[in-house]
C-alpha angles and dihedrals in degrees: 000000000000122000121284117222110186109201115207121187119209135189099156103348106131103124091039098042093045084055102039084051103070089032085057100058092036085070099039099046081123110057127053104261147165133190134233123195112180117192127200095214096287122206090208092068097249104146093045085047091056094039085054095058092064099221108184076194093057134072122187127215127189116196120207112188138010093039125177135126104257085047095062090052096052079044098057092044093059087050095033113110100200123102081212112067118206117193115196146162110246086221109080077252082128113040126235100212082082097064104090088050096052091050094052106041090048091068084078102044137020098249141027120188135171129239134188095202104074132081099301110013130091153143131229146245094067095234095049089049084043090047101046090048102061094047086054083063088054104054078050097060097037096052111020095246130148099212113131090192123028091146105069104066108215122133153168117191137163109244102225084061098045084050078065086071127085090245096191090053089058111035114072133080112037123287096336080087082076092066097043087047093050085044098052094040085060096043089055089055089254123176096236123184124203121201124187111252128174110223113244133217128245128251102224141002131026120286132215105326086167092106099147094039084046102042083051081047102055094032083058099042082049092050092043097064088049079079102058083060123269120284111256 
């Protein structure tokens, strides 16, 4: 099998990140695999805590100006050395128990990505499932797509099909890149697995509580691709 490159962005992650490193390549002790861990500048000392373990399976990247999440990402895919390209929270937000899974089961299609939405996956608590749901059946009907889950955020994607994509027309904002990527790969006509995946909780620190900013931003980001003509 191809290398595998995992690309975690950071802002602030140093007690999650020292502890999803080691989980990571737990998982993925059978695959060839590196690590990139791509750090907006944090104030916690992330990038200098993962540079101290000495890792030869990890690269850091710091990044020093336009930063941004989506912007990492698009950052550690340009550096990243795999021909399988892994995008994950640095969090435990996504869990690494489903690695192995999504590398195997990609050598049959161009994408994997989880969702919480189908038999055996879910989030908690039970209004933000309900609510993402149901904007899940929005950017659906806005766009044609088949997606039960645009929302979550965790793939795993072949690079020579993800180089198919306008990538300066997807990453950019925060994890409203995963609806325009899942748009544009079915757009391109693009064999994509869902798996069912329950949505984990982080270890330490508080995550996104920007609920109203980031429910404009994704309405927008949905509206937005109705304009690039429905998927068909």
């Amino acid at each position: 099998m191809d290398k595998i490159s995992v690309i975690l962005p950071t802002f602030n992650e140093r007690e999650n990140i020292i502890s999803l490193i080691p989980a990571i390549h737990s998982k993925l002790r059978d695959f060839s695999h590196e690590i990139l861990v791509v750090d907006d500048q944090s104030s916690d000392g992330t990038a200098q805590a993962v540079t101290d373990l000495q890792d030869p399976g990890v690269r850091v990247i710091v990044r020093t100006e336009d930063h941004g999440y989506a912007k990492s990402i698009r950052c550690g895919i340009e550096q990243a050395a795999g021909d399988i390209l892994i995008l994950m929270d640095s969090d435990f937000n996504h869990d690494p128990r489903y690695l192995p899974v999504m590398a195997q089961t990609l050598s049959g299609c161009d994408c994997v990505s989880g969702s919480r939405f189908l038999k055996g996956g879910g989030m908690a608590p039970a209004w933000r499932g309900f609510l993402s749901r149901i904007f899940n059946l929005f950017i659906r009907l806005v766009t044609g797509g088949k997606m039960s889950d645009s929302l979550f955020g965790f793939f795993a994607i072949k690079r020579g099909s993800l180089k198919r994509c306008p990538l300066d027309e997807i990453f950019f904002g925060f994890g409203d890149y995963g609806i325009r990527l899942l748009f544009y790969l079915q757009k391109k006509r693009a064999g994509i697995v869902e798996f069912p995946a329950i949505c984990g909780r982080r270890l330490a620190g508080r995550g996104n509580r920007r609920f109203f900013q980031t429910f404009c931003q994704y309405t927008a980001a949905t509206l937005a691709l109705a304009g690039k003509g429905r998927i068909s």
